[in-house]
SEZATOR-889544 format. One record per residue: x negated, y, z negated of N, C-alpha, C, CB in turn; residue number from 1. Coordinates in nm, 4 decimals. Glycine has a CB too. Example, Ala and Ser with C-alpha at 12.3 -4.5 7.8 and 13.67 -1.06 7.14 Angstrom:
2
       nx       ny       nz      cax      cay      caz       cx       cy       cz      cbx      cby      cbz num
  -1.3190  -0.5690  -0.7800  -1.2300  -0.4500  -0.7800  -1.3200  -0.3300  -0.7800  -1.1308  -0.4473  -0.9046   1
  -1.2850  -0.2250  -0.7080  -1.3670  -0.1060  -0.7140  -1.2900   0.0030  -0.7870  -1.4084  -0.0598  -0.5725   2
// end
This chain:
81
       nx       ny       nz      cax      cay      caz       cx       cy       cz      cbx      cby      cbz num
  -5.4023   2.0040   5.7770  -5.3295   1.9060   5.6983  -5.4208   1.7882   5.6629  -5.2050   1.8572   5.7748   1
  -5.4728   1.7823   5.7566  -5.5814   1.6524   5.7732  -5.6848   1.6570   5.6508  -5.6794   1.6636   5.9301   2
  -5.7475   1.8056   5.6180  -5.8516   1.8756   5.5316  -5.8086   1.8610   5.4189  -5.8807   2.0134   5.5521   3
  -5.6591   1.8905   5.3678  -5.5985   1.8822   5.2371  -5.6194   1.7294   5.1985  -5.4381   1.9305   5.2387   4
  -5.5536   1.6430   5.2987  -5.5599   1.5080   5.2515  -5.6958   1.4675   5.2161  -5.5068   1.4171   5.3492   5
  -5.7734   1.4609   5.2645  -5.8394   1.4401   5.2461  -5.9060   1.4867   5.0926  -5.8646   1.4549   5.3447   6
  -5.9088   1.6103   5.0916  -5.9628   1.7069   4.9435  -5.8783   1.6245   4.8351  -5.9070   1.9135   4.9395   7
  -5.8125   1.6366   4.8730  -5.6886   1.5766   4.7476  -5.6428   1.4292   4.7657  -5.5288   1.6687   4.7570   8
  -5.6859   1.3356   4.7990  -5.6640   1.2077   4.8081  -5.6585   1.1530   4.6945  -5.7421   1.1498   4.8774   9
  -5.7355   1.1990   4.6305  -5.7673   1.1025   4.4305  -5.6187   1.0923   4.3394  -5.9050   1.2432   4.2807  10
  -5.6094   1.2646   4.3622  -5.4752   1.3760   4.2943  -5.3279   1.2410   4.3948  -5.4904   1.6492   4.4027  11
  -5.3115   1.2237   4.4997  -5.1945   1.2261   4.5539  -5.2415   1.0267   4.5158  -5.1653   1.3240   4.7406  12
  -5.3153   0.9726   4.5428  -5.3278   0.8359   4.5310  -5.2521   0.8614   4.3041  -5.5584   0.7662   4.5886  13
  -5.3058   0.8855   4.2492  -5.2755   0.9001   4.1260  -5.1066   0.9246   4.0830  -5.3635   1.0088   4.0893  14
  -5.0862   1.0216   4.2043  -4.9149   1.0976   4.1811  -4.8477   0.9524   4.2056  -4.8451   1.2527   4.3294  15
  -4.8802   0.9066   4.2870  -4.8238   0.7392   4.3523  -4.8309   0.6400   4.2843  -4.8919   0.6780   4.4657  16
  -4.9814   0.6435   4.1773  -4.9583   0.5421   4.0898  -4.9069   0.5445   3.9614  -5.0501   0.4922   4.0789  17
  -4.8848   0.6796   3.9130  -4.7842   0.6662   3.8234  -4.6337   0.6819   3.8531  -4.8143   0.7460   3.7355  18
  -4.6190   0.7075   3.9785  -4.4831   0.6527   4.0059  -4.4209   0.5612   4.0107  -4.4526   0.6650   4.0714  19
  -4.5121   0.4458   4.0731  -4.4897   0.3276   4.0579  -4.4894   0.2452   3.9235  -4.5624   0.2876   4.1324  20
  -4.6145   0.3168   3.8574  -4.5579   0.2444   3.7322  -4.4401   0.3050   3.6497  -4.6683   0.2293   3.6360  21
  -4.3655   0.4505   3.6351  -4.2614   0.4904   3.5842  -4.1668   0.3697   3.6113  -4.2240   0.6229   3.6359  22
  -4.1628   0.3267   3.7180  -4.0145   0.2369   3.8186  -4.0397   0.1275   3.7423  -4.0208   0.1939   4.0248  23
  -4.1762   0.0512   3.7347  -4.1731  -0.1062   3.6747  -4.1085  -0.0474   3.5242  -4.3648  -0.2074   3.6617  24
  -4.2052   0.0045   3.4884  -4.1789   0.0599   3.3116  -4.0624   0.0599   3.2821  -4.2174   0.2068   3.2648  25
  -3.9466   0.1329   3.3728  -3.8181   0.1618   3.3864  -3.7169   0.0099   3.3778  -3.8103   0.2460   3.5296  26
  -3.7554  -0.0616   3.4811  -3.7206  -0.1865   3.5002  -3.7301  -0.2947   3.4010  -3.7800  -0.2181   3.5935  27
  -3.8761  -0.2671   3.3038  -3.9131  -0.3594   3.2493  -3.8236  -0.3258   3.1517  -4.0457  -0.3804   3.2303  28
  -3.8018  -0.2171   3.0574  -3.7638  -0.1715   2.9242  -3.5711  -0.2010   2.9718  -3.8364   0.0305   2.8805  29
  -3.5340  -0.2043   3.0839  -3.3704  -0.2450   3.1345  -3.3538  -0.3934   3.0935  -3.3399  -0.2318   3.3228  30
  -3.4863  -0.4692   3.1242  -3.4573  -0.5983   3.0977  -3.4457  -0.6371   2.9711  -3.5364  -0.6703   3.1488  31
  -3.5563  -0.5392   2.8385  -3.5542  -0.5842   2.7404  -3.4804  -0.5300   2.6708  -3.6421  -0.5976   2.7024  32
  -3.3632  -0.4329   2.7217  -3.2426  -0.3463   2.6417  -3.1483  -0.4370   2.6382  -3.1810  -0.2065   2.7094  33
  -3.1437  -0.5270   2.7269  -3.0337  -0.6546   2.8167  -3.0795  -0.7431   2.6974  -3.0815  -0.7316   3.0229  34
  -3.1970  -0.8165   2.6939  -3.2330  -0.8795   2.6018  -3.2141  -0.8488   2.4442  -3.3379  -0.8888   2.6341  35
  -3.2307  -0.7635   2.4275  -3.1595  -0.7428   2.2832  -3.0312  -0.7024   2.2249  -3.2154  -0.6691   2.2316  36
  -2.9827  -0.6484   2.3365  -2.8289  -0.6971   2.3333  -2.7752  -0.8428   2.3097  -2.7745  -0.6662   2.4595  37
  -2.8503  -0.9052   2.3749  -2.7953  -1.0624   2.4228  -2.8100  -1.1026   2.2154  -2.9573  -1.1924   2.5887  38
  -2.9301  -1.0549   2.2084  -2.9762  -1.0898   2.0578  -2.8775  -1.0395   1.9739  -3.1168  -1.0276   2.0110  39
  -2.8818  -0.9280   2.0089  -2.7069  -0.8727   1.8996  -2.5975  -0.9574   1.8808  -2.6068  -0.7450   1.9693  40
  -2.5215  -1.0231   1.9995  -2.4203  -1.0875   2.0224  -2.4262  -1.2085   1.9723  -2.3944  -1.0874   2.1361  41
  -2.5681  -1.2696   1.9683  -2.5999  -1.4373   1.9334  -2.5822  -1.4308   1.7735  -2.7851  -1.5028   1.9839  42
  -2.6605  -1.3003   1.7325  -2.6168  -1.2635   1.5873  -2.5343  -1.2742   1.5274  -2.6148  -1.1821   1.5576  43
  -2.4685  -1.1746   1.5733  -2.2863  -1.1631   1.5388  -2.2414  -1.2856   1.6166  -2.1876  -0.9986   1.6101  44
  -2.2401  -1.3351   1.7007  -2.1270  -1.4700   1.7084  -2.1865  -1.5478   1.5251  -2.1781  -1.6226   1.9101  45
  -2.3026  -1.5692   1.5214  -2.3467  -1.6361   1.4738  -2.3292  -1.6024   1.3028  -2.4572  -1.6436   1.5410  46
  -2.3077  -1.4692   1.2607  -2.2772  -1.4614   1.1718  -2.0976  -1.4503   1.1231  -2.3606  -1.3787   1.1536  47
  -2.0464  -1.4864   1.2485  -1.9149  -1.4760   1.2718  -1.8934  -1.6423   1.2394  -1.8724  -1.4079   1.4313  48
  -1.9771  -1.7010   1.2798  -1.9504  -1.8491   1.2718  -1.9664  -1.9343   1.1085  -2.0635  -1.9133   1.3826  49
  -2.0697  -1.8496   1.0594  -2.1355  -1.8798   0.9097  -2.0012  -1.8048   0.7911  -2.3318  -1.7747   0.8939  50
  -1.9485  -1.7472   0.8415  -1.8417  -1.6591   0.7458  -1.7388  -1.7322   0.7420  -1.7939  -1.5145   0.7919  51
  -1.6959  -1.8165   0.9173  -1.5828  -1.8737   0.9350  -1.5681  -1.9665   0.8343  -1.5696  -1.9240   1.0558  52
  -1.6878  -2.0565   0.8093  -1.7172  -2.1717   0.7660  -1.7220  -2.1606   0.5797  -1.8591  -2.2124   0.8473  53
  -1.8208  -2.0302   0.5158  -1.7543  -1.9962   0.4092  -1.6144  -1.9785   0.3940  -1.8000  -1.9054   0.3777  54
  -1.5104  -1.8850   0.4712  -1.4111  -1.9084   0.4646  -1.3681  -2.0119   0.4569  -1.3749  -1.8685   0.5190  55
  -1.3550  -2.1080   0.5670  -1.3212  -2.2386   0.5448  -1.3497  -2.3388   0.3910  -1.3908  -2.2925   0.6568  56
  -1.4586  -2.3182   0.3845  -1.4496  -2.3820   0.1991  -1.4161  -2.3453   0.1306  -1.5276  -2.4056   0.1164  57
  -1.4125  -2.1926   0.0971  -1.3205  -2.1225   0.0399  -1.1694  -2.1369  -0.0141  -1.3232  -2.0535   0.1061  58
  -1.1258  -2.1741   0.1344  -0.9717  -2.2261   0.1500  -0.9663  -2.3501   0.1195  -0.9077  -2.2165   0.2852  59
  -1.0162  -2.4318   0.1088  -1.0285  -2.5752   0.0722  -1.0733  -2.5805  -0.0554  -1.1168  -2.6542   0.1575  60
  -1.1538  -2.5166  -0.1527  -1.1335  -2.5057  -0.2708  -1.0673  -2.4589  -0.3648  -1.1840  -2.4904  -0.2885  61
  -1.0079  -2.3644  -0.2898  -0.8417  -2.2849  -0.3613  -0.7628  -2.3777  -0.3550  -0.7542  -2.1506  -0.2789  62
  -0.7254  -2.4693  -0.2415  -0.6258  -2.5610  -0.2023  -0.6476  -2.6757  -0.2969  -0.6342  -2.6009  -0.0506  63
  -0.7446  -2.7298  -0.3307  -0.7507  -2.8406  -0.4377  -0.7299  -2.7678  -0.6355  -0.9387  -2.9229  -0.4023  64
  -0.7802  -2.6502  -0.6147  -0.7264  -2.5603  -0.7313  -0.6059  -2.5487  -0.7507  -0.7587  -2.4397  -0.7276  65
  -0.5437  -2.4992  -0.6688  -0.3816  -2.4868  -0.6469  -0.3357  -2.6231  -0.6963  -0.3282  -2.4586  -0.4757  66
  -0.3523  -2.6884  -0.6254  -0.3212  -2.8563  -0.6339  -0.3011  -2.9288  -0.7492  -0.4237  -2.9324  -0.5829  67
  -0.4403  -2.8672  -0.8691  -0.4360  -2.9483  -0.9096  -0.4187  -2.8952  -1.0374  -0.5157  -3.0223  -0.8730  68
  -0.3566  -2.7534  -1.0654  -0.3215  -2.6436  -1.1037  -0.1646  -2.6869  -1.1253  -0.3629  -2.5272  -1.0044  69
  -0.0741  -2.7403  -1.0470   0.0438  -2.7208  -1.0158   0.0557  -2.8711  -1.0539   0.0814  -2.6568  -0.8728  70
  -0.0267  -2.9915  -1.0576   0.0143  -3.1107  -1.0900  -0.0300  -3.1017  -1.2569  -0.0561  -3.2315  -0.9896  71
  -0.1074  -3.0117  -1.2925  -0.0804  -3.0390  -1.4552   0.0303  -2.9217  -1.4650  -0.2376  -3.0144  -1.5784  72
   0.0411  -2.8312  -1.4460   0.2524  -2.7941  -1.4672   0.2720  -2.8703  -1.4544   0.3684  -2.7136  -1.3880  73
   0.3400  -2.9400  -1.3803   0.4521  -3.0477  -1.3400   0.4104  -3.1507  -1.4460   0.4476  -3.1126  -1.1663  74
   0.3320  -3.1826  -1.4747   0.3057  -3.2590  -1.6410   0.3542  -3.2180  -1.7210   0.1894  -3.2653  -1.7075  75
   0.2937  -3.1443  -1.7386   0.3328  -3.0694  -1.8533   0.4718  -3.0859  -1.8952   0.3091  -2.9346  -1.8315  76
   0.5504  -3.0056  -1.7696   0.7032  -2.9382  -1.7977   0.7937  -3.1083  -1.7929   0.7669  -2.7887  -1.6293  77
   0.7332  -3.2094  -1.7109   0.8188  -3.3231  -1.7331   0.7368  -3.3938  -1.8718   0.8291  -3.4293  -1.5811  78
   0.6613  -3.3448  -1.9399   0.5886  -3.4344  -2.0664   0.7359  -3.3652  -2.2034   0.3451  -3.3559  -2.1117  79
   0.7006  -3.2293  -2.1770   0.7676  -3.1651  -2.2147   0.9342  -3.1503  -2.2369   0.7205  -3.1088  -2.1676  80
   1.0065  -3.1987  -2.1219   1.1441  -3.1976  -2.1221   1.1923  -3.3189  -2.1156   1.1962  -3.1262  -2.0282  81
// end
């Protein structure tokens, strides 16, 4: 047993060091799957937030349209009658 180890020390030191690095590699690419998720979400909140806000003017420029839409009727129909 002693003879093998020895013969083959290079081979079994090697099997060990790419094991170890599979595990970091493994670990590392978990963190940066986490991380770009996180990036997804900041996105989308964020393009969730920029839409809200078009919306929002949106509605506030219909609302003064409407407004001011409905105060020349009302002219009108009392100029009128």
């Amino acid at each position: 047993m002693a003879e093998q180890l020895t013969a083959y020390w290079p081979q079994i030191l090697a099997i060990v060091g790419v094991i170890v690095m599979f595990v970091k590699l493994k670990s590392a690419v978990g963190e940066l799957r986490k991380d770009v998720d996180d990036i997804h979400k900041r996105d989308t909140y964020t393009q969730v937030v920029k839409l809200r806000a078009d919306l929002d003017a949106l509605k506030a420029s219909t609302d003064e349209k409407t407004k001011s839409l409905f105060s020349l009727w009302n002219t009108r129909i009392f100029k009128d009658g």
